[in-house]
C-alpha positions in Angstrom: -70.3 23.7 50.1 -71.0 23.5 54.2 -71.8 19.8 53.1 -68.5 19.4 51.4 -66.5 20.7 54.3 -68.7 18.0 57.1 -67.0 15.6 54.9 -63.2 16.6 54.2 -63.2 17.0 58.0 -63.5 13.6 59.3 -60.8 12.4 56.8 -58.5 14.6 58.3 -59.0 13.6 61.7 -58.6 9.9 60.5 -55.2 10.7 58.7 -54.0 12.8 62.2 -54.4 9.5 63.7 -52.8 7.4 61.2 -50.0 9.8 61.7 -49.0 8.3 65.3 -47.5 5.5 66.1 -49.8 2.8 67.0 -47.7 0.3 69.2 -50.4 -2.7 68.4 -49.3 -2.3 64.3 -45.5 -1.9 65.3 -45.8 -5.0 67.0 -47.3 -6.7 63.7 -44.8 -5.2 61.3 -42.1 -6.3 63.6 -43.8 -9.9 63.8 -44.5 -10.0 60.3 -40.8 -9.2 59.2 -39.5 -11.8 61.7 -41.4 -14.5 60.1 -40.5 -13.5 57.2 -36.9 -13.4 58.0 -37.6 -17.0 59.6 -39.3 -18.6 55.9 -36.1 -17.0 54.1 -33.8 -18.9 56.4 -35.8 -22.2 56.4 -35.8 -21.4 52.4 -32.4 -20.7 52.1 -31.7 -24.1 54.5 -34.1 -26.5 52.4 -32.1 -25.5 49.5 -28.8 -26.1 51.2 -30.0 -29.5 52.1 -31.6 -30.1 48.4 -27.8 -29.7 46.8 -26.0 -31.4 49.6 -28.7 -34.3 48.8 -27.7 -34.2 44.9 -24.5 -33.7 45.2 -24.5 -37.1 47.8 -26.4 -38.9 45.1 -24.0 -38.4 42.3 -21.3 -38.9 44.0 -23.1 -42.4 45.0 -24.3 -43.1 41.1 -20.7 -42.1 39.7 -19.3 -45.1 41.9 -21.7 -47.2 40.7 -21.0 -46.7 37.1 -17.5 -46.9 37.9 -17.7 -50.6 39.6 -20.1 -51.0 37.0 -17.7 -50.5 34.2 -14.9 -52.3 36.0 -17.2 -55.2 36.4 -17.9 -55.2 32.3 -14.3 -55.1 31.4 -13.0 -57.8 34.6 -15.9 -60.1 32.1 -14.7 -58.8 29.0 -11.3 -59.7 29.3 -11.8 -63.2 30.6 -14.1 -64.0 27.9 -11.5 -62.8 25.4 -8.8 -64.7 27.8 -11.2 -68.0 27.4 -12.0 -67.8 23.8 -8.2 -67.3 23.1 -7.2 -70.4 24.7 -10.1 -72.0 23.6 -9.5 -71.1 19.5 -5.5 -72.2 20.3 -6.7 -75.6 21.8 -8.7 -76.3 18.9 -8.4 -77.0 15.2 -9.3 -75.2 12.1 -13.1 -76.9 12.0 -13.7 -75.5 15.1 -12.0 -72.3 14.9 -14.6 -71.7 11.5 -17.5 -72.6 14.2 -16.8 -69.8 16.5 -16.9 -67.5 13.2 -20.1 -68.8 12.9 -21.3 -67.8 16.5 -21.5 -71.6 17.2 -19.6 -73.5 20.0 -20.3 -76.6 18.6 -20.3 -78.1 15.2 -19.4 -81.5 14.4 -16.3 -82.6 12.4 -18.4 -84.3 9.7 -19.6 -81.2 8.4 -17.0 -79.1 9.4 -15.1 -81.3 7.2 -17.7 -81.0 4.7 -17.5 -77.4 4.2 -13.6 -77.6 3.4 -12.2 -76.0 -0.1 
């Protein structure tokens, strides 16, 4: 049991030192938390910067598919516009070639194809 007592011993002078303040690990822990406290910031920061980014780039895209769509229905209108004035110009062979997807069909058979 001497033997057993040799060893306990030593533990407890570690733990009586372990006890004090050692101004080298203070030094560390207050390091340590200040870089951490520095990553959370940039963190928090690259995040802030990542939405401001989105929200940038939607707000760029939803303006494109706006002009977009203004663009398509500027077209679609004149193309109705045209093919109105064109199927009023024209006569009745002509107006059955545009059913036909055709612009172009000659009177002959045009004529040809009448009831």
């Amino acid at each position: 049991m001497a033997g057993d007592e040799v060893k306990t011993e030593p533990r407890r002078r570690k733990g009586m030192q372990n006890s004090a303040p050692d101004p080298d690990q203070e030094a560390k822990a207050r390091r340590q938390a200040q870089l951490e406290q520095r990553h959370l910031e940039t963190y928090r920061n690259m995040h802030r910067l990542r939405d401001a980014l989105y929200r940038r780039y939607a707000a760029l895209l939803k303006n494109k598919v706006q002009s977009q769509r203004l663009l398509l229905q500027q077209r679609h209108q004149i193309s109705t516009a045209k093919s109105a004035t064109d199927t009023k110009q024209s006569g009745k062979g002509e107006n059955f070639s545009f059913h036909l997807g055709v612009r172009y069909i000659p009177k002959e058979l045009v004529l040809s194809f009448r009831p």
